[in-house]
DSSP file (Angstrom, degrees, kcal/mol; ACC not computed):
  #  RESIDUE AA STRUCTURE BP1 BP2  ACC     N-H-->O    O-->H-N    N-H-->O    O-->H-N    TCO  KAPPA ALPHA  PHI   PSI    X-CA   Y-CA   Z-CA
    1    1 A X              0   0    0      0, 0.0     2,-0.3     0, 0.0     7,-0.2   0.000 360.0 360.0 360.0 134.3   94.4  110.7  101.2
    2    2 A X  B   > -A    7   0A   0      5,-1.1     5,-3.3     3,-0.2     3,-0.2  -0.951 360.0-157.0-124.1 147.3   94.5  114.0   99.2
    3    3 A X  T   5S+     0   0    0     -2,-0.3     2,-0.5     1,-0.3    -1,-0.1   0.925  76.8  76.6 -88.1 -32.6   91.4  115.1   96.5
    4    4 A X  T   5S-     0   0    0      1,-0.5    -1,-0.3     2,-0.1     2,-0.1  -0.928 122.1  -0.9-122.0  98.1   93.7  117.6   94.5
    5    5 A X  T   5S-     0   0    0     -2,-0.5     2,-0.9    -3,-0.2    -1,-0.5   0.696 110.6-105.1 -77.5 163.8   95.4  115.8   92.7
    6    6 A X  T   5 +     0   0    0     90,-0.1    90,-4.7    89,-0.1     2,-0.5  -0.451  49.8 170.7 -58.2 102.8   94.0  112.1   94.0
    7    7 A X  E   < -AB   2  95A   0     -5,-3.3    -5,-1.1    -2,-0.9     2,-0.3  -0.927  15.4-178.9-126.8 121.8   96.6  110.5   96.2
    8    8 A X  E     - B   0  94A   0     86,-3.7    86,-1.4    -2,-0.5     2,-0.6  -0.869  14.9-146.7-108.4 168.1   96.3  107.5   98.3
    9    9 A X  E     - B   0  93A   0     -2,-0.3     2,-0.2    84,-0.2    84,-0.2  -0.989   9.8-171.1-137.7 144.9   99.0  106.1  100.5
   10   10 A X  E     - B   0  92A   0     82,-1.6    82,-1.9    -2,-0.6     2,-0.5  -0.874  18.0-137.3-114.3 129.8   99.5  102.7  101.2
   11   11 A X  E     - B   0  91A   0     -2,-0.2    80,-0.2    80,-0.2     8,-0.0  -0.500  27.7-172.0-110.6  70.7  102.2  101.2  104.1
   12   12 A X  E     - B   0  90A   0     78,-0.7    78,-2.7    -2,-0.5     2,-1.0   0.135  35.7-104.7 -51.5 145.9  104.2   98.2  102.6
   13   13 A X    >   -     0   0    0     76,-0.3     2,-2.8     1,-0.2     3,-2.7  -0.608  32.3-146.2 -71.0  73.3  106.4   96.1  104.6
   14   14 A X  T 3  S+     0   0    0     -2,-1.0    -1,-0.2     1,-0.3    75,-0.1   0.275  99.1  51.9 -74.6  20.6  109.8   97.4  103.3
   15   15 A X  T 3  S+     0   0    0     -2,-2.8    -1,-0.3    73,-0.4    74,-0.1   0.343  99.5 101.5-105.7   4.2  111.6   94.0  103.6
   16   16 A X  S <> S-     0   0    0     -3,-2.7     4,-0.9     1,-0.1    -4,-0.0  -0.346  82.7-125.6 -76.5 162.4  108.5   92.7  101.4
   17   17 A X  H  > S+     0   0    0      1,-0.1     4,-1.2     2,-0.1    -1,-0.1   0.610 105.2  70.1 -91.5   6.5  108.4   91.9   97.6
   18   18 A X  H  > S+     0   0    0      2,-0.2     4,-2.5     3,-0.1     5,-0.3   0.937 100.4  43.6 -40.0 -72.4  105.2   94.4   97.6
   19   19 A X  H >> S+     0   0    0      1,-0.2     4,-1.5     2,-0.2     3,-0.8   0.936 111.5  47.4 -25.8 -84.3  107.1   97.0   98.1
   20   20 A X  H 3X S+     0   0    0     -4,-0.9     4,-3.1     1,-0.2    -1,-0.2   0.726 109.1  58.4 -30.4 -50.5  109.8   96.4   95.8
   21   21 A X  H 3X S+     0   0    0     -4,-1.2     4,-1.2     2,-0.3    -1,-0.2   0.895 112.2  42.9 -36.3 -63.6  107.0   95.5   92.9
   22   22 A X  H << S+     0   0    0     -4,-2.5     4,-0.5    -3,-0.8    -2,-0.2   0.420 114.2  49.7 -83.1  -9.8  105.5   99.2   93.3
   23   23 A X  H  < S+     0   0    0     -4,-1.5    -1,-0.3    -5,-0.3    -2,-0.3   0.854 114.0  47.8-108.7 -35.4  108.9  100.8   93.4
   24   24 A X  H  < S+     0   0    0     -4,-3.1    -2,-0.2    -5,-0.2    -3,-0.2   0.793 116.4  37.2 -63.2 -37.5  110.0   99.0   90.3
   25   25 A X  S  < S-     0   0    0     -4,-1.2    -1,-0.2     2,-0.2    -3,-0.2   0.604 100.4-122.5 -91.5 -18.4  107.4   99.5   88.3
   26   26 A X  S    S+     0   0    0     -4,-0.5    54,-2.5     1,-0.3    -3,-0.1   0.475  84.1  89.0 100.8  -7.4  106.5  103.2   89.2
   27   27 A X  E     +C   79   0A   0     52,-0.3    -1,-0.3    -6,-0.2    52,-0.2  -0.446  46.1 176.2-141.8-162.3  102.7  101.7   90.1
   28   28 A X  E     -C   78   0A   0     36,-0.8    50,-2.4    50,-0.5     2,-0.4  -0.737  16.6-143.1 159.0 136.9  100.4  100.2   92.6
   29   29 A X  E     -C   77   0A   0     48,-0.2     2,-0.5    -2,-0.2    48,-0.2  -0.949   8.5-149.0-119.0 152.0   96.7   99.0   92.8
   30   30 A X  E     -C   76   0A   0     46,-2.6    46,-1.4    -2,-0.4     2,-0.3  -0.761   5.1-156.3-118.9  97.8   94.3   99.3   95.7
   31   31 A X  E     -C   75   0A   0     -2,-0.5     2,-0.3    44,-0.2    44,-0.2  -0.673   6.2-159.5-100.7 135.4   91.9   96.7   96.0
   32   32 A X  E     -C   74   0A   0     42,-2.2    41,-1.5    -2,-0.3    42,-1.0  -0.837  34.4-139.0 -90.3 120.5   88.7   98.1   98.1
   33   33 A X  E     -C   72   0A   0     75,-0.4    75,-1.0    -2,-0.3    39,-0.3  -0.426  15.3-108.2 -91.0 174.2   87.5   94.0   98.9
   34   34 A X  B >   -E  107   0B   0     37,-3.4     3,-0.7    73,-0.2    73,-0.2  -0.475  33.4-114.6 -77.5 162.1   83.2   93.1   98.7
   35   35 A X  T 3  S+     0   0    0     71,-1.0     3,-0.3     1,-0.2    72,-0.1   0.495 121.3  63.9 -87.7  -7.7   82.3   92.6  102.3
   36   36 A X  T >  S+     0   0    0      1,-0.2     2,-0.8    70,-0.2     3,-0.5   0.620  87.8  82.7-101.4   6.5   81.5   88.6  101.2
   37   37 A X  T <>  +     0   0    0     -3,-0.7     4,-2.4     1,-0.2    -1,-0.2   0.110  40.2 125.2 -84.9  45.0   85.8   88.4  100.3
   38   38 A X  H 3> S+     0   0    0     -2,-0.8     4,-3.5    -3,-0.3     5,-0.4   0.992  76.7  59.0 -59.4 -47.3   87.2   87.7  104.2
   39   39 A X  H X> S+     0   0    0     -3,-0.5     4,-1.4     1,-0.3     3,-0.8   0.785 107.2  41.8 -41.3 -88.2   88.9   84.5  102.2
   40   40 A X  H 3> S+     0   0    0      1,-0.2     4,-1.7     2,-0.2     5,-0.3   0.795 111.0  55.7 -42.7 -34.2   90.5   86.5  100.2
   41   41 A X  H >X S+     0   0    0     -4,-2.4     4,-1.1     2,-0.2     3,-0.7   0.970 112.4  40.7 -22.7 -80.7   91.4   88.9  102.8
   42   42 A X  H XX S+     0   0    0     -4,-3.5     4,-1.6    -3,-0.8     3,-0.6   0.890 105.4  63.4 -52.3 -56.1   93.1   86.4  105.1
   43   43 A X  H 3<>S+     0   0    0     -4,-1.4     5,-0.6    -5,-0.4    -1,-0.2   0.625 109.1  40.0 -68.0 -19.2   94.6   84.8  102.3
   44   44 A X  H X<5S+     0   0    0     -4,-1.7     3,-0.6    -3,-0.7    -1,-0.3   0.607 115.7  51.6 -94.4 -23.6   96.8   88.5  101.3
   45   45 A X  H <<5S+     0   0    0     -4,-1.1    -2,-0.2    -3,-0.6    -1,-0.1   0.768  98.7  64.4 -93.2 -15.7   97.5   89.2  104.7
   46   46 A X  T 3<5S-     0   0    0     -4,-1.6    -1,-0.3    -5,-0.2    -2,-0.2   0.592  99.0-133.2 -72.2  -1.6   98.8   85.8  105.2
   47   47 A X  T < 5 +     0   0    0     -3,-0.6    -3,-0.1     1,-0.3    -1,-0.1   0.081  37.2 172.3  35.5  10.6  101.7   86.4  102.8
   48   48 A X    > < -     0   0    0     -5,-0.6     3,-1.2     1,-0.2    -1,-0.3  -0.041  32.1-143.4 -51.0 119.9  101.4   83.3  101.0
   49   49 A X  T 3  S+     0   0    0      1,-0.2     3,-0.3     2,-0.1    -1,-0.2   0.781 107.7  51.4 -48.2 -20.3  103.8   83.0   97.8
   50   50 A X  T >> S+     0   0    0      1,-0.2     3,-2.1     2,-0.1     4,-0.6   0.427  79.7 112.3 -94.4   1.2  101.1   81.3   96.2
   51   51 A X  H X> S+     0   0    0     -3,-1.2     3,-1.0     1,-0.3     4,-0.8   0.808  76.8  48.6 -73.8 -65.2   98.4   84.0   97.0
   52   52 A X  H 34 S+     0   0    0     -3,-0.3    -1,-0.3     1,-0.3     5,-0.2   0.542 108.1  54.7 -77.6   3.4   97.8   85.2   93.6
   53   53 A X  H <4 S+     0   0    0     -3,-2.1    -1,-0.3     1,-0.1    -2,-0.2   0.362 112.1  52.4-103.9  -9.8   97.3   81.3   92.1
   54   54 A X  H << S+     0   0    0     -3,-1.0     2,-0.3    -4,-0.6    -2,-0.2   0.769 104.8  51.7 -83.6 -21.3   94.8   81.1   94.6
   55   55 A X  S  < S-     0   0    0     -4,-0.8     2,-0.5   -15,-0.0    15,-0.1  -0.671  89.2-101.1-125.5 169.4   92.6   84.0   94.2
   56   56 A X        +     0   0    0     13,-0.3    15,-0.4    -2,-0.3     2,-0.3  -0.841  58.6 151.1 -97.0 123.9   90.8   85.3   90.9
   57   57 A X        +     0   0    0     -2,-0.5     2,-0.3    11,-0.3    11,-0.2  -0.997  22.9 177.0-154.6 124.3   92.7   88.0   89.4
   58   58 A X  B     -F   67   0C   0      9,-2.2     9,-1.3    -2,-0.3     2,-0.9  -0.964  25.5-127.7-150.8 160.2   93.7   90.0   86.0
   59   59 A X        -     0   0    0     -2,-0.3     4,-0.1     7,-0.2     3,-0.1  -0.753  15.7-153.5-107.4 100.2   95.5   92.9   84.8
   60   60 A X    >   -     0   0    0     -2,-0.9     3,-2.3     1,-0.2     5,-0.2  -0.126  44.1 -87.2 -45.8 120.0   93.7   95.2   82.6
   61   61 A X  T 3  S+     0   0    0      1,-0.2    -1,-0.2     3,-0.1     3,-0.1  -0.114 118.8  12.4 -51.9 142.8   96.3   97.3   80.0
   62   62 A X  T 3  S+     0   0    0      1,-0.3     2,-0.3    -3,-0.1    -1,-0.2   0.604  94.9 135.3  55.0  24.7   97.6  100.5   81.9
   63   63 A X    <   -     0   0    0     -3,-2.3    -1,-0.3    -4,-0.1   -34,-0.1  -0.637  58.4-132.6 -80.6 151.6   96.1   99.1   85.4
   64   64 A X  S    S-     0   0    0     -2,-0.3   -36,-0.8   -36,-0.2     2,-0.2   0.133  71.1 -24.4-102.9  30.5   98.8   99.7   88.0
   65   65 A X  S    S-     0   0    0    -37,-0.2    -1,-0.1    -5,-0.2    -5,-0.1  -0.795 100.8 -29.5 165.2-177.0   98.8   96.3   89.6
   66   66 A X        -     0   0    0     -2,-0.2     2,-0.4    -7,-0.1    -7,-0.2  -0.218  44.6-143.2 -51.5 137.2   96.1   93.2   90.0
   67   67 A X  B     -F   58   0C   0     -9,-1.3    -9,-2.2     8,-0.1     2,-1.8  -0.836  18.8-132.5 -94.8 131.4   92.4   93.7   90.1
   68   68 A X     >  -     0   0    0     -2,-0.4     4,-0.9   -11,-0.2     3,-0.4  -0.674  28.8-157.0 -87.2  91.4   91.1   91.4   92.5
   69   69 A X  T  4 S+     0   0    0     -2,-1.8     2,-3.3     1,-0.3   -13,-0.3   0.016  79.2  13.9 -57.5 146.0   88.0   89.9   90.2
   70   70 A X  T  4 S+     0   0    0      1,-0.2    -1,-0.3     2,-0.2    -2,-0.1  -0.039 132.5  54.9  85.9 -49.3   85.1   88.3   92.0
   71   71 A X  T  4 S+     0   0    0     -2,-3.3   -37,-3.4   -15,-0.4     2,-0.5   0.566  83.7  93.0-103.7 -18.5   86.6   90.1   95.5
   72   72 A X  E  <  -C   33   0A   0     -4,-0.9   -39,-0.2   -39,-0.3    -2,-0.2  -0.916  40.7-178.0-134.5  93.6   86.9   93.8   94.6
   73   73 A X  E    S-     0   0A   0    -41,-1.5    29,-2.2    -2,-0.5     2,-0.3   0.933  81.5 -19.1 -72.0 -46.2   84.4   96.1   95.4
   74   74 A X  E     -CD  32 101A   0    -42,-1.0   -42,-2.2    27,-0.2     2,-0.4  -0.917  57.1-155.3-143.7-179.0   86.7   98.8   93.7
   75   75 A X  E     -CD  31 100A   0     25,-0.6    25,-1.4    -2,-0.3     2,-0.4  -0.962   3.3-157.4-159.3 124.6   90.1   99.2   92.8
   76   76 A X  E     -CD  30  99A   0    -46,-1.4   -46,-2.6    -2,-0.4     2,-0.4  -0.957  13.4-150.0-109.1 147.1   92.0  102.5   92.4
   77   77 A X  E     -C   29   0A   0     21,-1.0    20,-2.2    -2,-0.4     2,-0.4  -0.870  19.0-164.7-103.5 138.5   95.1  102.2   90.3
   78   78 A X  E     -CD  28  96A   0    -50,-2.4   -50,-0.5    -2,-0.4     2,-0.4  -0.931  28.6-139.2-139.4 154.6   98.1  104.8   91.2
   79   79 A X  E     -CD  27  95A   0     16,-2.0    16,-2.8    -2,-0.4   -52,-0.3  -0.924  43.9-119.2-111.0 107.0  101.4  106.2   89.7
   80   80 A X  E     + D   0  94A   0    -54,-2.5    14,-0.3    -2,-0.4     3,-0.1  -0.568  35.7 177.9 -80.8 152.5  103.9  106.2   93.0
   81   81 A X  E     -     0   0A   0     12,-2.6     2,-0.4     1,-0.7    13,-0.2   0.064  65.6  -0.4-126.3 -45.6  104.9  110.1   93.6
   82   82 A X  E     - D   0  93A   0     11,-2.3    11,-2.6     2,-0.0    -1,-0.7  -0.987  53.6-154.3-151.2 160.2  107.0  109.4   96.9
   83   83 A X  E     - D   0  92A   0     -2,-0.4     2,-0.5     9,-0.2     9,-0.2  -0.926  14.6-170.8-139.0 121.5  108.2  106.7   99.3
   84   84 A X  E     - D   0  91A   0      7,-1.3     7,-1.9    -2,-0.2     5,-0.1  -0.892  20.1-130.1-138.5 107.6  109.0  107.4  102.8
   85   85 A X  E     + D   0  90A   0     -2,-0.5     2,-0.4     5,-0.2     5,-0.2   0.005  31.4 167.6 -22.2 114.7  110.7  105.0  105.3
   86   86 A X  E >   - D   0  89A   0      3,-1.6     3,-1.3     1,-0.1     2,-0.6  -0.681  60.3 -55.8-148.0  93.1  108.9  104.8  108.6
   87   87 A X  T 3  S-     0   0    0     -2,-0.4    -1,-0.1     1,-0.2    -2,-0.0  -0.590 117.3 -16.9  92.6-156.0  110.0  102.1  110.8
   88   88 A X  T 3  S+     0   0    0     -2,-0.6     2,-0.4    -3,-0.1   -73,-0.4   0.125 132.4  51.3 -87.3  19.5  109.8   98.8  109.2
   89   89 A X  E <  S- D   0  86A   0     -3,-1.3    -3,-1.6   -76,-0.3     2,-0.3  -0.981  75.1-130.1-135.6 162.0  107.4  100.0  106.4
   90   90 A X  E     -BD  12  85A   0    -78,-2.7   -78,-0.7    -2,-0.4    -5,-0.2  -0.986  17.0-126.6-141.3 133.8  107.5  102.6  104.0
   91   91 A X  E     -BD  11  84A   0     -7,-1.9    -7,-1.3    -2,-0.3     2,-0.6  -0.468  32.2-166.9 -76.4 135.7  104.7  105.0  103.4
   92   92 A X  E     -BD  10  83A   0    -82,-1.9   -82,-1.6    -9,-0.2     2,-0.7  -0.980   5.9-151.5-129.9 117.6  104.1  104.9   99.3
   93   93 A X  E     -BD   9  82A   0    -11,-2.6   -12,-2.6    -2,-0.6   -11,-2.3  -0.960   7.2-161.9-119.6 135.3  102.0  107.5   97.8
   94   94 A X  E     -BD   8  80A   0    -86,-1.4   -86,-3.7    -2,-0.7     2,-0.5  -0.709  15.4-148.0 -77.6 105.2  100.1  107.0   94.9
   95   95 A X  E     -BD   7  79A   0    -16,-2.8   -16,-2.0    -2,-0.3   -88,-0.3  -0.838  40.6-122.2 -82.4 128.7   98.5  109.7   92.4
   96   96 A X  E     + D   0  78A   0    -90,-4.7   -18,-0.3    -2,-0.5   -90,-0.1  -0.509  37.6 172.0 -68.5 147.4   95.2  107.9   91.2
   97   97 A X  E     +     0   0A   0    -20,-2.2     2,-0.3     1,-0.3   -19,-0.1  -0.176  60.7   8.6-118.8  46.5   94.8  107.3   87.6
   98   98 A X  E     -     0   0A   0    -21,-0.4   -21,-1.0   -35,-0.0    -1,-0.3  -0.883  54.4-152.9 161.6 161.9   92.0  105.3   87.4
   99   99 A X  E     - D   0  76A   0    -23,-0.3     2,-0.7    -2,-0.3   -23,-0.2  -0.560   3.9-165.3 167.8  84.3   88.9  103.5   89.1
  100  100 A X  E     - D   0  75A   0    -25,-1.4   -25,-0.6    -2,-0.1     2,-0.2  -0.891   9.1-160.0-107.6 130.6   87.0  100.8   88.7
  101  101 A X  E     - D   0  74A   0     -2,-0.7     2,-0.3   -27,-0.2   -27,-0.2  -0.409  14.7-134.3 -89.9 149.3   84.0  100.0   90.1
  102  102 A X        -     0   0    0    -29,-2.2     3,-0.1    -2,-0.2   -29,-0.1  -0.709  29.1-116.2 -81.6 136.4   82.0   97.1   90.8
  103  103 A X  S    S-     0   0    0     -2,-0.3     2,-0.3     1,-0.1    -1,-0.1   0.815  89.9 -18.4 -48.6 -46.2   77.9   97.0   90.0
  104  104 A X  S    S+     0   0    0      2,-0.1     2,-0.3    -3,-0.0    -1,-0.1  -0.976  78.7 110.8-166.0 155.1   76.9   96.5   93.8
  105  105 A X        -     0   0    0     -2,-0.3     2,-0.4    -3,-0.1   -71,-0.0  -0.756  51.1-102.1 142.9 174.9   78.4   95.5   97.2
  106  106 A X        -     0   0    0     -2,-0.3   -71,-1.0     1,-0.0   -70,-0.2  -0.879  42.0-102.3-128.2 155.4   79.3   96.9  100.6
  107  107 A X  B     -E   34   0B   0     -2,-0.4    11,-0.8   -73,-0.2     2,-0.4  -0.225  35.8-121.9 -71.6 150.8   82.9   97.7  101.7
  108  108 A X  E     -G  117   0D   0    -75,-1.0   -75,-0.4   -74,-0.1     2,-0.3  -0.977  29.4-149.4-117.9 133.3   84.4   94.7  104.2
  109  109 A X  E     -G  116   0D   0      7,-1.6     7,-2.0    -2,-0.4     2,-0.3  -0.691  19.2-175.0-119.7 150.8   85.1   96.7  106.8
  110  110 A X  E     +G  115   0D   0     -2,-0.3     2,-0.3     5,-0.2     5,-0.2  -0.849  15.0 153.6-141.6  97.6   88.4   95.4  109.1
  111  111 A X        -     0   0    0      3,-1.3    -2,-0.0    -2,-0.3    36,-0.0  -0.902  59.0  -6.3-142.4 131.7   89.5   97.1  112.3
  112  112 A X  S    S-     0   0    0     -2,-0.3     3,-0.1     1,-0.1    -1,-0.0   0.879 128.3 -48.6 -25.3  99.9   91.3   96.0  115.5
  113  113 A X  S    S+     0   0    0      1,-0.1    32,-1.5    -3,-0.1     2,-0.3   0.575 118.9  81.2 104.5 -12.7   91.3   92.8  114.6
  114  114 A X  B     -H  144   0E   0     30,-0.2    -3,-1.3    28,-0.0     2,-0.2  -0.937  65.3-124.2-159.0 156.8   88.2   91.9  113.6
  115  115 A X  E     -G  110   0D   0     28,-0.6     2,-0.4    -2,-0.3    28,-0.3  -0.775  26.2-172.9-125.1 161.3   85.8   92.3  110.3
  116  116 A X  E     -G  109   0D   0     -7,-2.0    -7,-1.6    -2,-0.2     2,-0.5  -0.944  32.2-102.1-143.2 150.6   82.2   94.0  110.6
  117  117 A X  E  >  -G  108   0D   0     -2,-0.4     4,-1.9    21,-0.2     5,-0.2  -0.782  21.2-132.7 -79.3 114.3   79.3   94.2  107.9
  118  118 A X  H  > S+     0   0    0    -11,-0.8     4,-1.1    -2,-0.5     5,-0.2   0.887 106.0  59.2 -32.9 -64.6   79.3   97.7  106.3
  119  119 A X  H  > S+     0   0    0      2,-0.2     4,-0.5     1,-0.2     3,-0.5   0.743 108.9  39.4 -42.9 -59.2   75.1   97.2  107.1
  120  120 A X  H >4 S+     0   0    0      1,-0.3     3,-2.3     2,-0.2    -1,-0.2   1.000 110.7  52.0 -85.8 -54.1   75.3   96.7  110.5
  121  121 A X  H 3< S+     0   0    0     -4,-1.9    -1,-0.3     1,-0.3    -2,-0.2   0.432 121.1  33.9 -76.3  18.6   77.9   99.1  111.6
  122  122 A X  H 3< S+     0   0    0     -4,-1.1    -1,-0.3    -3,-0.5    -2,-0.2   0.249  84.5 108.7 -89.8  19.3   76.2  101.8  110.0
  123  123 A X  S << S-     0   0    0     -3,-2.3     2,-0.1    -4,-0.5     3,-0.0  -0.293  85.5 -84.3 -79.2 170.6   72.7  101.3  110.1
  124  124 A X        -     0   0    0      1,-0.1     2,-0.2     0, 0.0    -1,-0.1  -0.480  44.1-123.0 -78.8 140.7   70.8  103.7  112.6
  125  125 A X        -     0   0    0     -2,-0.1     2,-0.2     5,-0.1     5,-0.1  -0.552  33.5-113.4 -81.9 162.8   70.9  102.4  116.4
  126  126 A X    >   -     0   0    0     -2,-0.2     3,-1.7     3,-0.2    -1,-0.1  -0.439  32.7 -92.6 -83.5 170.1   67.6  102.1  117.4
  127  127 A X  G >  S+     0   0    0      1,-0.3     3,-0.5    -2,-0.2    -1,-0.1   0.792 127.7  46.7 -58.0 -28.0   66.3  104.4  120.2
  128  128 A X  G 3  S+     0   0    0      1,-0.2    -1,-0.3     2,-0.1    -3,-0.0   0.720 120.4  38.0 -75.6 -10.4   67.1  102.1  123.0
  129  129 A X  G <  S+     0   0    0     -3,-1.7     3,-0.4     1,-0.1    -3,-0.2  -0.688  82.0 129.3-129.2  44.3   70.8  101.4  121.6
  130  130 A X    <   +     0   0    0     -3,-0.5    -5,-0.1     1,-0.2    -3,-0.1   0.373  68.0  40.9 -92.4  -1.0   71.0  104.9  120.6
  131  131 A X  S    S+     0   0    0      2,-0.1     2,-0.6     0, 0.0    -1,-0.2  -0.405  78.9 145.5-147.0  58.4   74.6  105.8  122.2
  132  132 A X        -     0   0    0     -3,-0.4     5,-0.1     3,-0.0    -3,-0.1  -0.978  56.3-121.3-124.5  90.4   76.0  102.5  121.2
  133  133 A X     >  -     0   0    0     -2,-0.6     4,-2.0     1,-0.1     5,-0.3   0.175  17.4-121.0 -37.1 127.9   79.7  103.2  120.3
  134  134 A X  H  > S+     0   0    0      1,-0.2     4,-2.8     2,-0.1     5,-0.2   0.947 116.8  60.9 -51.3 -21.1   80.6  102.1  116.2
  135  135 A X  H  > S+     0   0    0      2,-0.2     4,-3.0     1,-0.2     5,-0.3   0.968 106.6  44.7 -77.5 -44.9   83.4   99.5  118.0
  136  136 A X  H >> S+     0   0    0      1,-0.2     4,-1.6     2,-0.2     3,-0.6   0.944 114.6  51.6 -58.4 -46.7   80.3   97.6  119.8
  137  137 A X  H 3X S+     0   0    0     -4,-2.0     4,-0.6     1,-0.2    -2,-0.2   0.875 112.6  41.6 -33.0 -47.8   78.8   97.9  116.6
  138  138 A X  H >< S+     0   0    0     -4,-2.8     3,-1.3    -5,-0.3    -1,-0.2   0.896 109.3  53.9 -58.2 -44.1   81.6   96.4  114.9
  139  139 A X  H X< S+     0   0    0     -4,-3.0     3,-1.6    -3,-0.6    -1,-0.3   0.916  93.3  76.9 -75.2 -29.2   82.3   93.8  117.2
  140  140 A X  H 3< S+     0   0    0     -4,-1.6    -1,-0.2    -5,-0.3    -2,-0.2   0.741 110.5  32.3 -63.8   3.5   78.1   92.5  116.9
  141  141 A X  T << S+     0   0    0     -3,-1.3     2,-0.3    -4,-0.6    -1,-0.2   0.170 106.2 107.6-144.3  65.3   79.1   91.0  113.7
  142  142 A X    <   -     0   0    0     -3,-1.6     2,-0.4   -26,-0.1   -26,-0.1  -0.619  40.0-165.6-133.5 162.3   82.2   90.1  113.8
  143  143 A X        -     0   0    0    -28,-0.3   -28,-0.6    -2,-0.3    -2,-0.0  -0.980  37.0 -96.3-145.7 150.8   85.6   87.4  113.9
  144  144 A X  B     +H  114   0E   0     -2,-0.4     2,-0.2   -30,-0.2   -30,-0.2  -0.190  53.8 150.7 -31.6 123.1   89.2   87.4  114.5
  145  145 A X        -     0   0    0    -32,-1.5     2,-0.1     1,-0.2    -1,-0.1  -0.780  45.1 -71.4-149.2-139.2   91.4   87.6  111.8
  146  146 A X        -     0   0    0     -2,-0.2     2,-0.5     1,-0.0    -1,-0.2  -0.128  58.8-113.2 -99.8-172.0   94.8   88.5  109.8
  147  147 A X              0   0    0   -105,-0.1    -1,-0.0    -2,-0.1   -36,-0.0  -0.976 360.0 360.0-131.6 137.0   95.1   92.1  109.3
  148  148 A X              0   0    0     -2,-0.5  -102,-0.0   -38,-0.1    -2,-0.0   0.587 360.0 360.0 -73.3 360.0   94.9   93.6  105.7
């Protein structure tokens, strides 16, 4: 991520129609999900064609791709600037032009492997559980899944 100008990059599968979508059209959204959306989660990482007639979704004139309604804590919308091969995925960066937020919610937080509640792995440990690494955190509230 870079502040000046706002770029995110995103890493697409490049034999996927994701890819292809954001390089056709010049655009790309990034939906940040609510900590309560794992369903939806799972359901995008599973690659199901049907993915987006399953989940609640719309596109707002000059958004750069679906806003995940209901599921979406925030969404930044981006203008691709470059795409660079790496592997089997290709790195896509995205100049933001846009942001919308949601009233209230905590980020659903996903890392190896496994989803955690924003609230517990950042809350303060208590004094006896005070050098209690964030991955134990992660894992006390936590399950197997797909990867986002």
């Amino acid at each position: 991520m870079a502040l000046d100008p706002a770029t995110l990059v995103v890493c697409l599968r490049t034999a996927g129609p994701t890819l292809r979508a954001a390089l056709d059209s010049g655009r790309f959204a990034v939906n940040l999900l609510d900590e309560r959306a794992r369903a939806v989660s799972d359901l995008f990482a599973s690659g199901a064609t049907d993915r987006f007639e399953r989940a609640e979704w719309r596109l707002p004139l000059g958004a750069g791709g679906p806003h995940l309604t209901g599921a979406a804590l925030a969404v930044a919308d981006c203008e691709v600037t470059q795409a660079v091969e790496v592997g089997d995925h290709t790195a896509v960066f995205g100049r933001v032009t846009g942001v919308t937020l949601a009233d209230a919610g905590e980020p659903l937080l996903y890392g190896r492997r496994r989803y955690a509640r924003w609230s517990v792995a950042t809350s303060p440990p208590a004094e006896a559980a005070a050098e209690v690494p964030l991955s134990t955190a992660l894992e006390g509230d936590t399950r197997v899944g797909s990867r986002l």
